[in-house]
Structure formats: C-alpha cells, structure tokens
Backbone bond lengths (Angstrom), bond angles and torsions (degrees), N, CA, C in turn:
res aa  C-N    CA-C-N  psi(-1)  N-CA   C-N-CA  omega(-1)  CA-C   N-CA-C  phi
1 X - - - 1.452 - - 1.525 111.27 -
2 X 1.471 126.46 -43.09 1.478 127.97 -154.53 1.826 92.29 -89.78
3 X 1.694 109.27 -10.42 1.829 98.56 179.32 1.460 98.50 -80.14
4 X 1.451 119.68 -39.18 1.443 126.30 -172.39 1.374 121.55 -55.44
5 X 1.529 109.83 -36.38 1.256 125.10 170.00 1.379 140.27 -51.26
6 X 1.982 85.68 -38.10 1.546 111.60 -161.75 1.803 84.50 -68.48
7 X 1.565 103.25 -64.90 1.617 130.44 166.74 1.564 101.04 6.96
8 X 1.385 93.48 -82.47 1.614 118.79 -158.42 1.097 107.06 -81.07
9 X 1.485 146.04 -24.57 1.608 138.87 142.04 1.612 116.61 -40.78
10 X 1.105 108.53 -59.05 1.297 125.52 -173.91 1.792 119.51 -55.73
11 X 1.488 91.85 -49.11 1.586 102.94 -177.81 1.276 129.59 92.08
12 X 1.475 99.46 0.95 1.431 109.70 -175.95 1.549 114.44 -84.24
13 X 1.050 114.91 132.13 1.784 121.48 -149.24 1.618 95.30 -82.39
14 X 1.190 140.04 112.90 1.453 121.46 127.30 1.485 140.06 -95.83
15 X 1.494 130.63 -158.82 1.116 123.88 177.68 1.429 105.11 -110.35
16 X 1.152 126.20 105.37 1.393 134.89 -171.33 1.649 111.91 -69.80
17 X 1.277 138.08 129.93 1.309 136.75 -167.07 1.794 85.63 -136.84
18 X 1.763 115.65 119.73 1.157 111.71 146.58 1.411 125.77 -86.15
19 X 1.228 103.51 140.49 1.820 113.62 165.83 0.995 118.99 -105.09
20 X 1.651 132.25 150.98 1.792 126.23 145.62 1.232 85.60 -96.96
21 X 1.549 108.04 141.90 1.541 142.04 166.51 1.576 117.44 -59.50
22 X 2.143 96.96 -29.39 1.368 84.94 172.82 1.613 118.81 -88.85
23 X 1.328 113.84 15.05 1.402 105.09 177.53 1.933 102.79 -160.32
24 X 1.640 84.99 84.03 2.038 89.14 -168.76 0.833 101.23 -66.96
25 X 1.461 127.62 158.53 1.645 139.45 150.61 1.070 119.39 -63.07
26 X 1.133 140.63 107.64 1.665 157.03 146.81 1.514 89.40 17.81
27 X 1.977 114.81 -72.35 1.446 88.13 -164.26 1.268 129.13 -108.30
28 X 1.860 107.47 43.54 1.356 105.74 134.69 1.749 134.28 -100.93
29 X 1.452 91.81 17.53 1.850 79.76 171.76 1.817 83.09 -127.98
30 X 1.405 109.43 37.22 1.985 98.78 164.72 1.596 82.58 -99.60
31 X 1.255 123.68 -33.85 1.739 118.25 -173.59 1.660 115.33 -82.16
32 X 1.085 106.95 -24.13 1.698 124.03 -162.57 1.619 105.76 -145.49
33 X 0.817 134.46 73.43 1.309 156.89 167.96 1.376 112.87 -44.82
34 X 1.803 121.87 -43.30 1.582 114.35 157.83 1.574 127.64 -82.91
35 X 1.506 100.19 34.10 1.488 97.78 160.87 1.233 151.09 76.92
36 X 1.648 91.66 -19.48 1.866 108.12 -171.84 1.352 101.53 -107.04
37 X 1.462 114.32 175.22 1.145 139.28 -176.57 1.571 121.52 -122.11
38 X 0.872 145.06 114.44 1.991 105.27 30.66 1.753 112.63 -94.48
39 X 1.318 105.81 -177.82 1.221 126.37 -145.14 1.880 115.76 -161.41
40 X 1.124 89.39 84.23 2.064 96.42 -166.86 1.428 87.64 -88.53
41 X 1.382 128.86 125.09 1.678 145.60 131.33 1.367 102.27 -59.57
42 X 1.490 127.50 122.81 1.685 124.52 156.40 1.266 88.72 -92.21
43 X 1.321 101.56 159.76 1.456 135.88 159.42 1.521 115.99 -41.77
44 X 1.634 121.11 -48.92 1.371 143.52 130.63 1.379 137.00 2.07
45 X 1.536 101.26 -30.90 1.377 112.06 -169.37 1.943 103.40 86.13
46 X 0.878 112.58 -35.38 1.935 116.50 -176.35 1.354 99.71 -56.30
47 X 1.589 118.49 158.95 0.786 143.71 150.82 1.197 149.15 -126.68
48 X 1.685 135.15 132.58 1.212 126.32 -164.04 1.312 125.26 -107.25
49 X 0.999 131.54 117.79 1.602 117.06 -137.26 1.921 102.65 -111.36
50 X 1.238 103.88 -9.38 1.791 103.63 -155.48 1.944 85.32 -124.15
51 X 1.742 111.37 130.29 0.718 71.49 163.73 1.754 141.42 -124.82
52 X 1.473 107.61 36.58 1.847 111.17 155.90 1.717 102.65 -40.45
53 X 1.355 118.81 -45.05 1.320 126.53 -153.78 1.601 125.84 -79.09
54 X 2.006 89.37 -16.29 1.313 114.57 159.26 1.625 123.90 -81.72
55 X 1.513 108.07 -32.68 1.166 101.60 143.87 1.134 151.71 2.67
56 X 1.592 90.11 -84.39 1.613 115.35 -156.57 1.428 97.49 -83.32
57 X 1.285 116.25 -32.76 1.607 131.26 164.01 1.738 110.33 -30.46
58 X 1.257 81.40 -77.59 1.602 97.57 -176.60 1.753 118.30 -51.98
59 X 1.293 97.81 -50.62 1.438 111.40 170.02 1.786 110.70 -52.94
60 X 0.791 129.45 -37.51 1.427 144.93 171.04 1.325 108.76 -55.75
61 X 1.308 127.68 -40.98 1.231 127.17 173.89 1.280 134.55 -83.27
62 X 1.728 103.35 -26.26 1.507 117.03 -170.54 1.589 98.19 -160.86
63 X 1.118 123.71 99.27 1.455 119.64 157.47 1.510 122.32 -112.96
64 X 1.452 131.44 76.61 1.261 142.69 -146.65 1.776 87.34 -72.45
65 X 0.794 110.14 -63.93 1.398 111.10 -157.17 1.813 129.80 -105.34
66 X 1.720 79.59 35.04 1.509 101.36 -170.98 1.526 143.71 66.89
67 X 1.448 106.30 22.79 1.764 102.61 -161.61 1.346 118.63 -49.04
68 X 1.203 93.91 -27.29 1.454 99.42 -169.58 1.678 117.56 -119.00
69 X 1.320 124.49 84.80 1.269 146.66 -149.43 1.646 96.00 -72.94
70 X 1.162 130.80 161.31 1.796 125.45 -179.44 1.602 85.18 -88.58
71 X 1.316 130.36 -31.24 1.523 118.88 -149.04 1.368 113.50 -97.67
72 X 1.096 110.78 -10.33 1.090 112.82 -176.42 2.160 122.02 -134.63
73 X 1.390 92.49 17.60 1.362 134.60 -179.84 1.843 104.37 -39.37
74 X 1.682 106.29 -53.15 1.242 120.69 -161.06 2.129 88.65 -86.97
75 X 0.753 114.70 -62.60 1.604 100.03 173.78 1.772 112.46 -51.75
76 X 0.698 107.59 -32.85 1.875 104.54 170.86 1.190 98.02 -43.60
77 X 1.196 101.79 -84.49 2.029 133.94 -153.41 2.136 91.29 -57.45
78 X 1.098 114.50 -39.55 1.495 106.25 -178.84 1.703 113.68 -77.46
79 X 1.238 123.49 -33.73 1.459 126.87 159.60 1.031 122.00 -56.38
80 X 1.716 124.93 -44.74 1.426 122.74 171.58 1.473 112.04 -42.04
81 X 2.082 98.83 -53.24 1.099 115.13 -157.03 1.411 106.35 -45.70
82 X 1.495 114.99 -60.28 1.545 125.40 170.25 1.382 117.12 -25.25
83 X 1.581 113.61 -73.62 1.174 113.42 170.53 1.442 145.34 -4.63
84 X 1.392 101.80 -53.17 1.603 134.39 -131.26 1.692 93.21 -126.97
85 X 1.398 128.12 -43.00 1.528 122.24 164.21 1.239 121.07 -98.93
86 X 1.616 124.90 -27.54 1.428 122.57 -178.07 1.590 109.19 -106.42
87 X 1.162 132.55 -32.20 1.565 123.17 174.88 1.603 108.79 -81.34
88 X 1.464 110.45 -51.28 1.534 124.42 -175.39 1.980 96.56 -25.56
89 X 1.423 84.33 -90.50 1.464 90.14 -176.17 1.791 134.70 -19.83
90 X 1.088 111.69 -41.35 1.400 135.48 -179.26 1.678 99.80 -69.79
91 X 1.471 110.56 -48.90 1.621 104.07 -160.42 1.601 85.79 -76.02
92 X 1.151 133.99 -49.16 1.320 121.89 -153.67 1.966 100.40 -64.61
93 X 1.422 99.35 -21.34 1.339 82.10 -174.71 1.541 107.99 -87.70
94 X 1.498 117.48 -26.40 1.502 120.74 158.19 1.517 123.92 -39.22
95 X 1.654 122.31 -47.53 1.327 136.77 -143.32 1.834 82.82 -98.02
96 X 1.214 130.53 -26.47 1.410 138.21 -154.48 1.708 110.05 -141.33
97 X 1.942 115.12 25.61 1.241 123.23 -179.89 1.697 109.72 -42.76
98 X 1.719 117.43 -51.37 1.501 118.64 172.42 1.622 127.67 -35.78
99 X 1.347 106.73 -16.19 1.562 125.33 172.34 1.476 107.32 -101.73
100 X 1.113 133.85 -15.16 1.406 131.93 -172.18 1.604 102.18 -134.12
101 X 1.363 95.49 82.22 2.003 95.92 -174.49 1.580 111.92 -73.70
102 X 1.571 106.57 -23.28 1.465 103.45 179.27 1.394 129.29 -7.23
103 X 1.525 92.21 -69.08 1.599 98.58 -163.80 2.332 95.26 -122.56
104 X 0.889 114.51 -149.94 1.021 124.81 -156.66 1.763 103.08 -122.14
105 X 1.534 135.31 143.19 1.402 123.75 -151.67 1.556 95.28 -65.29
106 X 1.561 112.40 -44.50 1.548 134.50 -173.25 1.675 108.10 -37.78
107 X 1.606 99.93 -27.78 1.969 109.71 177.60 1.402 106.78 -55.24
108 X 1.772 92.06 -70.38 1.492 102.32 173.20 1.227 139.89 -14.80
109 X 1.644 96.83 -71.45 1.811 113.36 -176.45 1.746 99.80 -48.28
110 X 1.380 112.36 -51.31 1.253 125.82 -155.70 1.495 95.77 -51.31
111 X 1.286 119.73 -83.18 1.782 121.35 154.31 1.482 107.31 15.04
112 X 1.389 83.38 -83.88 2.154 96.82 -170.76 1.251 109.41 -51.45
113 X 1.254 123.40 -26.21 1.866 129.83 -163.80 1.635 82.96 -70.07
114 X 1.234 136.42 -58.21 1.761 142.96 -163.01 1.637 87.78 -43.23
115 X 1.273 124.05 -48.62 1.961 110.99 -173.25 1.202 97.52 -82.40
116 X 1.159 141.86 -31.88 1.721 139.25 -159.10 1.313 99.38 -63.30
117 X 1.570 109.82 -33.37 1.481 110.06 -160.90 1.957 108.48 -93.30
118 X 1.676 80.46 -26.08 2.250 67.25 177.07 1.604 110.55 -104.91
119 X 1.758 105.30 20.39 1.501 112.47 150.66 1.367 114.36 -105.58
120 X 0.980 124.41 -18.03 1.660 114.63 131.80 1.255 133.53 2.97
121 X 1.011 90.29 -107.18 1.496 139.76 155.84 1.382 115.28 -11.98
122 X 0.927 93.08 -67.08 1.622 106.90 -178.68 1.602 128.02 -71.33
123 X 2.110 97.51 -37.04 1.356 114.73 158.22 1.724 124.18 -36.09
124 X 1.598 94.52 -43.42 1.557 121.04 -155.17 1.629 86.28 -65.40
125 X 1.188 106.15 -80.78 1.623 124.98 -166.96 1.288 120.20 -42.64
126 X 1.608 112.31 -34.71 1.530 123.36 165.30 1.194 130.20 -106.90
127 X 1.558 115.80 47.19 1.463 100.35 162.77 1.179 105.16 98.10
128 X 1.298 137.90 -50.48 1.739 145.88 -136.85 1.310 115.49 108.53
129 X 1.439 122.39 10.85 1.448 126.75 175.63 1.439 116.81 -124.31
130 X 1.369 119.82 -176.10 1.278 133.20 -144.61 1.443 105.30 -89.22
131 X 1.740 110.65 -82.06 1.651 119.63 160.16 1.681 129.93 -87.99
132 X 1.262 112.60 -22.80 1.504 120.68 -171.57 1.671 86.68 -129.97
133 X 1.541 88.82 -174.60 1.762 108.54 -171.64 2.046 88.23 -93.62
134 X 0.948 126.80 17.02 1.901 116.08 166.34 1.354 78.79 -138.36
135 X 1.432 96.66 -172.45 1.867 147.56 -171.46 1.355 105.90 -62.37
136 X 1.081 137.07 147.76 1.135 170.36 -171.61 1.249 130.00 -140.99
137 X 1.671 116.32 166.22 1.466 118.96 176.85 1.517 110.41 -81.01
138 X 1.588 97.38 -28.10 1.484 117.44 -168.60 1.827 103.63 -78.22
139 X 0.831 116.24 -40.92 1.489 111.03 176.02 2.146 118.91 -63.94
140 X 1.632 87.56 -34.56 1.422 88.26 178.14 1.661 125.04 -81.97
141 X 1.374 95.10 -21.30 1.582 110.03 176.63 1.422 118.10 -91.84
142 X 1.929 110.59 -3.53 1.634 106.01 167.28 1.429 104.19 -105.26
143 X 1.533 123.64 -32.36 1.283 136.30 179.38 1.858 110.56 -30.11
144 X 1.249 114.23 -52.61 1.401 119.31 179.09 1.615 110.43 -57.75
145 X 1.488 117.28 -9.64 1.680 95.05 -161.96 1.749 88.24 -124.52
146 X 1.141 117.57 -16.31 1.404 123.81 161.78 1.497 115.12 -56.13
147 X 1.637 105.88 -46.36 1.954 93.14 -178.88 1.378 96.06 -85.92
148 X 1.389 143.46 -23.03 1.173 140.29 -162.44 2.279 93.49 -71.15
149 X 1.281 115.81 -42.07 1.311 118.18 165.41 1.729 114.96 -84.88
150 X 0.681 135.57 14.03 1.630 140.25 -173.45 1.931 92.93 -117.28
151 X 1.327 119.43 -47.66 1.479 118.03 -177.23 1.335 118.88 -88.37
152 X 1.735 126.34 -7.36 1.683 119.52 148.71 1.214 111.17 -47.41
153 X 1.037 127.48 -31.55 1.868 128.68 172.94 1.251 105.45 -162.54
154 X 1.207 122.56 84.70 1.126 130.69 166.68 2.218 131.49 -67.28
155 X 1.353 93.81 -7.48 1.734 127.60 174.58 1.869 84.25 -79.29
156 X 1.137 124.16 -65.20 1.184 118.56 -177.11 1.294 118.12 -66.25
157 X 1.226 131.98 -48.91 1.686 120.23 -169.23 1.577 95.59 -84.12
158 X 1.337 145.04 -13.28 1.074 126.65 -160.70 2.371 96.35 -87.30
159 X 1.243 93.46 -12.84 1.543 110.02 -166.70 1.919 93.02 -97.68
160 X 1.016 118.69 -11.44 1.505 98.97 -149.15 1.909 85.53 -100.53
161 X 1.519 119.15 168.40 1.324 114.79 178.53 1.481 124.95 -88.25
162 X 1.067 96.37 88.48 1.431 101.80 -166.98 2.010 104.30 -138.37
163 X 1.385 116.53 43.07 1.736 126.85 -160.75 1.069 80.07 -52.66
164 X 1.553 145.04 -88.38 1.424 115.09 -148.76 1.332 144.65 -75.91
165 X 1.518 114.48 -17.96 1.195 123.16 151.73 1.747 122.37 -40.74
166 X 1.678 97.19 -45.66 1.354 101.05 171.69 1.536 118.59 -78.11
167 X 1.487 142.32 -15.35 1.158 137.78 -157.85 2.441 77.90 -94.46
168 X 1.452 96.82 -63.13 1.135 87.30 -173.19 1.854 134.00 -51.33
169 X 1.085 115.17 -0.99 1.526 150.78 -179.50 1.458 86.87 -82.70
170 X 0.668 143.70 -46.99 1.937 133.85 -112.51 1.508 84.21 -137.12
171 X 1.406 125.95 -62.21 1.502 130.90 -179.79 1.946 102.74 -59.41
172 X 1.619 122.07 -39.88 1.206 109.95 167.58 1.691 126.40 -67.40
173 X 1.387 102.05 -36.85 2.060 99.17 172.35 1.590 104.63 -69.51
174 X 1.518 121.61 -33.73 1.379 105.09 168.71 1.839 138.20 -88.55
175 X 1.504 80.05 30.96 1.615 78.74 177.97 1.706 111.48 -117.99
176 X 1.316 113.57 156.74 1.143 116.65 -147.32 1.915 109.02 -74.69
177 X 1.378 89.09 -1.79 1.560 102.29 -179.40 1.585 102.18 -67.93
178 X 1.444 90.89 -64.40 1.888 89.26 174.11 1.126 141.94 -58.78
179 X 1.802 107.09 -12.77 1.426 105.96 156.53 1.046 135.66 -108.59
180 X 2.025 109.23 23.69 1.506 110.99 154.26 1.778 101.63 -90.27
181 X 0.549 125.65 34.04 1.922 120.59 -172.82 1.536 93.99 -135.91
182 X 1.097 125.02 -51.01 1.741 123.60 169.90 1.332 119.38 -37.40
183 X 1.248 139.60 -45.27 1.885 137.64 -140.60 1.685 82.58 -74.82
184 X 1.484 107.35 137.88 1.355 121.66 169.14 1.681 123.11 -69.81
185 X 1.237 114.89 107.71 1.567 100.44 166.88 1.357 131.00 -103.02
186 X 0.951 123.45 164.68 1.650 155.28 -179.95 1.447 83.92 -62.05
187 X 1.491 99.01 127.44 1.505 131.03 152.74 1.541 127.47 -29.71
188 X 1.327 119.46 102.69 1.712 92.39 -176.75 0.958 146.05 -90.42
189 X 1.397 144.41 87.77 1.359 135.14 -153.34 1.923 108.68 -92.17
190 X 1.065 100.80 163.35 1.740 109.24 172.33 1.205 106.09 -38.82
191 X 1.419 128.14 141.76 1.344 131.92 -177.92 1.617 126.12 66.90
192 X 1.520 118.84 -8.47 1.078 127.09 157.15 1.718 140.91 -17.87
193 X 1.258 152.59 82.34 1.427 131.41 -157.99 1.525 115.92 -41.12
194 X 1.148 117.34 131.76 1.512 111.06 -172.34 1.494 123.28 -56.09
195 X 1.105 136.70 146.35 1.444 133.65 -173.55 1.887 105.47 -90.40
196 X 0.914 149.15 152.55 1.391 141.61 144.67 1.546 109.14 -100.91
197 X 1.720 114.42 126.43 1.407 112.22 176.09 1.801 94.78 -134.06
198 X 1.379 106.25 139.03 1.045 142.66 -10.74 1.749 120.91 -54.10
C-alpha cells in the first residue's frame, strides 16, 4: 500500500502487475528471487525490492507537496525506522496471534498500544500529523500498518482512547489518495494488457 501511495502522490506512471503470493509469477522471482511484494522493475534493468525504498524513489522524482522536508529528513527516516522494526513485528504477530500461541492475541494488541500512544502524542502536538503541523513521508509510510492494526478489530480500536490516532485514520481512508490505490485488479499473468498506475 505505502509503494502505491508513494506512486500515486508522485505521479510517476508505472505498469502495475498484480500478484497472489500464493501462486507468484515466474517473472517476478526471475527479478526478485525473495518473493515479496512490492517489486519496482526500472527501465535500467535495477530493481527495487522494499517498499519505504520505493518511496524514496518516487519521492525523488516528484515531491509536489513536500513529504519529505530537508530539515526534518533525519526524524522522518528514524520514525519509519521505529515503525518498521519495533511496532511491525508485534502487529504481525497480533494480526496472525493463531501462529504465535505463546501468549494470548490481547498480549499483542497491548505491545502495539506502546506506538499508539507516542503517535498520540505526537498527533496532539502537531496539528493531526506526524513531525510538523502538515503531511509527511513519515505519516504516509506508518499510516498503512496502523489500519492494517486498527482492522484486526476494528469494534475495538474505534472504542478505545486513542481520538487522534483515530481522527487521523479516518481523514487518511477518506482521502482521495487512498481511493486511487484501492480499485481491485485482475491477476496478472504473461501476456496480460498492461495496466497504467497511477
């Protein structure tokens, strides 16, 4: 979701290829060999395999509306960082507790509640945003793993105290960004008509 985003902020056109994971196409693991998604082909022959990294790609080409500020660059890139090694882990084991019997799903959430609360926090002080009082790279690149933990039970986080996390949730599914990245596509097999995304 957060490569699609970068994509569709940016404006920079590619050829969008859907996959199911349970049955990859040959030639996306002849380019990417570990399998996951997403998955940028350059023109180049290179490939970009992660996608924060598509991001920064995209952002590189077109940043209309500043996501990525020079001054405040190093707090971006360290919040993601957080994100992405210390919350990540926890939700997947929250979102997928039946694989992690250890402890109980209720452990999990609890885990994730420790970021809920210093995105809070941070909501409070800025406006409804991440590092400054507008938008960021950092808000769009945590935004995806916040609803991905907000919709394991969404009866619960929509109840629990967390107003700005939730107002900022709610203002991101209703903005028109997120519903050019939503429309469902068709499977892609070899020979497929090409897709254009954005």
């Amino acid at each position: 979701m957060r490569a699609r985003l970068a994509l569709a902020y940016s404006g920079v056109t590619t050829e969008l290829r859907e996959v199911v994971l349970k049955d990859k196409p040959q030639a996306m693991l002849d380019i990417s060999p570990k399998g996951t998604v997403p998955v940028l082909h350059l023109q180049d022959g290179s490939v970009i395999d992660e996608s924060l990294d598509i991001m920064f790609w995209a952002l590189a080409k077109h940043d209309p509306d500043h996501w990525l500020p020079t001054e405040q660059d190093e707090q971006i890139r360290k919040l993601i960082e957080i994100n992405d090694t210390e919350f990540k882990p926890w939700l997947d084991k929250y979102k997928y507790a039946d694989r992690h019997p250890e402890y109980p799903q209720a452990y999990y959430r609890l885990q994730c509640e420790h970021w809920f609360k210093e995105l809070e926090t941070r909501l409070a002080k800025n406006q409804g945003w991440l590092i400054t009082n507008t938008e960021t790279l950092a808000d769009y690149a945590i935004l995806p793993f916040i609803r991905q933990c907000a919709h394991v039970d969404l009866q619960w986080f929509e109840s629990a105290e967390y107003p700005q996390l939730q107002q900022w949730l709610s203002r991101f599914k209703e903005s028109q960004l997120f519903s050019r990245i939503m429309p469902k596509f068709i499977k892609w097999e070899p020979g497929s008509t090409p897709i254009s995304f954005p």
